[in-house]
Each structure stands twice: as structure tokens, then as C-alpha cells.
N, C-alpha and C positions, 0 to 999 in steps of 0.2 A: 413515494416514500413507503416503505417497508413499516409495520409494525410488530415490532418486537423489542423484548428484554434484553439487550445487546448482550450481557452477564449472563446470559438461556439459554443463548442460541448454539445447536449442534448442527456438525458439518452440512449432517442429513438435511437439514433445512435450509441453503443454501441454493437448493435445486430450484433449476428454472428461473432461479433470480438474475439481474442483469449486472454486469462486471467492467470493470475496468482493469486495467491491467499496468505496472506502474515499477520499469527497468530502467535501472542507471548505474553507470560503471563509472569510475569517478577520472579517467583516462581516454586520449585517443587512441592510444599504442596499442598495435597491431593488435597484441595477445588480449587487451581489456575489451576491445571493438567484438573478437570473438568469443567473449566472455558473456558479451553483451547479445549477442546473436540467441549464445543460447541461454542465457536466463526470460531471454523473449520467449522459446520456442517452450522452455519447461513451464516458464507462466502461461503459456496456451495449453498444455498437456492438462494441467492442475486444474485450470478453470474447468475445461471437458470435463476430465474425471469426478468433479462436481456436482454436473451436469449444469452450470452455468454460464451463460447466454453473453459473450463478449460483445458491449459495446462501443468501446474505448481505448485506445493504449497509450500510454504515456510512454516514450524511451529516449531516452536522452543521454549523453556521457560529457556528465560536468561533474565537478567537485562538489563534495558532500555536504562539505562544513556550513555552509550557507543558502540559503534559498534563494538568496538575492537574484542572482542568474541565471535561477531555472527553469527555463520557460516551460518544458514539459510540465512539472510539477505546478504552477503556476495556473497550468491550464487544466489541470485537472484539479484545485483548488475550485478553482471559479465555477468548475462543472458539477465540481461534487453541489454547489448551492443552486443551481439547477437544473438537479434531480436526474440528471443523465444514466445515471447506474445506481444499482443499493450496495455492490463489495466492492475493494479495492484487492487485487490480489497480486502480492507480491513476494518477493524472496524472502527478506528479513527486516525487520523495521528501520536497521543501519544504511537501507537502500530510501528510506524518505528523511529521516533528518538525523547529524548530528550534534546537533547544540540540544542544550535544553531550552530554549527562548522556543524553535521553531519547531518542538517534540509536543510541547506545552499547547503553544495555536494549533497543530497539526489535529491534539487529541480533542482538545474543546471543538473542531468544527467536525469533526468524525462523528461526535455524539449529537451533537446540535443539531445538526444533519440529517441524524440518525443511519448512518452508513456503517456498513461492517469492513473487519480489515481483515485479510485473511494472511498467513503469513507461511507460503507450501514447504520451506528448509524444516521448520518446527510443526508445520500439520496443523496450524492452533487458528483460531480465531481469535483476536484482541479483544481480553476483557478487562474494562475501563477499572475494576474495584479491583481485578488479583493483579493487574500487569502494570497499571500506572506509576507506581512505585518504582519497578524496575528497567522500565524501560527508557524514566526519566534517569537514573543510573547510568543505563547503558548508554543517553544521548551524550554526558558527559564528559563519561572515558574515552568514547569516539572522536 
């Protein structure tokens, strides 16, 4: 477990930490399959560029809307409680849940945890006090 002010942390500090990595396309068709190829390969790029230490990848191509059936995410639930990696780095948050039920537990075990989320489309790291608001938003529209 990492110690740090989640709301503190810059990219810079990322380095050397260990990673998870966490692709899903909500399709098997052809074109989403190779969607899915490459959001795998730019979420390797990202991590490097980092300079963060993958230890895990999650990829899976199920539907968004519910967690119910997602084994990848499921298993990287379980892993994030023990302690397998300190980031989670992925495309865009609309790639780990869309409801607000499963945005809400997503964020509580993030912090609980103490796990960062990195997200490479927007460059940003998820902070719990400026984004929680909005991205309970976005689970919604989704």
C-alpha cells in the first residue's frame, strides 16, 4: 500500500509504482475486438511512459451497464484488496462502470484501498474531492 494524499498526487509520482491495467469494449464485433486490441496496447504505452511497473491486466468485452458479469473487473476488484498493484490505468472511467450504484462501490474501494486511478484519454489522475461529483454525473448519462 502506497502512502499518499490521493487529491496530491502528480503524474511524476506514479513512477516505479506497480499497475494494473483495466480494457473493455462493450462488443464482440469484429471492429470493437480491434478497438479493444488497441486500447490494450495504448494502455501499455501509457503505463511505460510513466514509468510504471505492470502487474496485471484486466480485458474483457462485456457490457458496460452492469458489473454483474464481469469477470475481468471482478478480478481485479478482489485484487485491488489484496494489494496486487497501487494504479489502475485505464482509458476513461466510462470503461469501469456505468450506473451510479457501481461508480459509487467502484470509488469507495479505490480510496479504502488506497489505490490511484489513472485515466491516459484525459492525462489525469482521479481525485476523489474535484471529480466525484462529476463522474457520478457521467455514470448516469452512460
Amino acid at each position: 500500500m502506497i502512502n499518499y494524499n490521493q487529491n496530491e498526487l502528480s503524474l511524476e509520482q506514479l513512477k516505479g509504482l506497480r499497475c494494473c491495467l483495466y480494457c473493455r469494449c462493450s462488443t464482440e464485433e469484429e471492429s470493437q475486438v480491434n478497438a479493444l486490441v488497441m486500447q490494450a496496447e495504448i494502455s501499455r504505452q501509457k503505463a511505460k511512459q510513466l514509468g510504471l511497473n505492470i502487474t496485471a491486466e484486466y480485458i474483457e468485452s462485456v457490457t458496460g451497464t452492469s458489473t454483474e458479469h464481469r469477470t475481468q473487473y471482478k478480478q481485479m476488484m478482489s485484487d485491488m484488496t489484496r494489494d496486487k498493484w497501487d494504479v489502475i490505468v485505464i482509458k476513461c472511467e466510462d470503461r469501469l462502470n456505468r450506473n451510479e450504484l457501481d461508480w459509487f462501490i467502484f470509488q469507495q474501494e479505490l480510496i479504502q484501498n488506497h489505490k490511484v486511478l489513472y485515466m491516459w484519454l484525459s492525462n489525469t489522475i482521479f481525485n476523489s474531492d474535484r471529480d466525484r461529483f462529476i463522474s457520478g454525473i457521467k455514470a448516469i448519462m452512460n
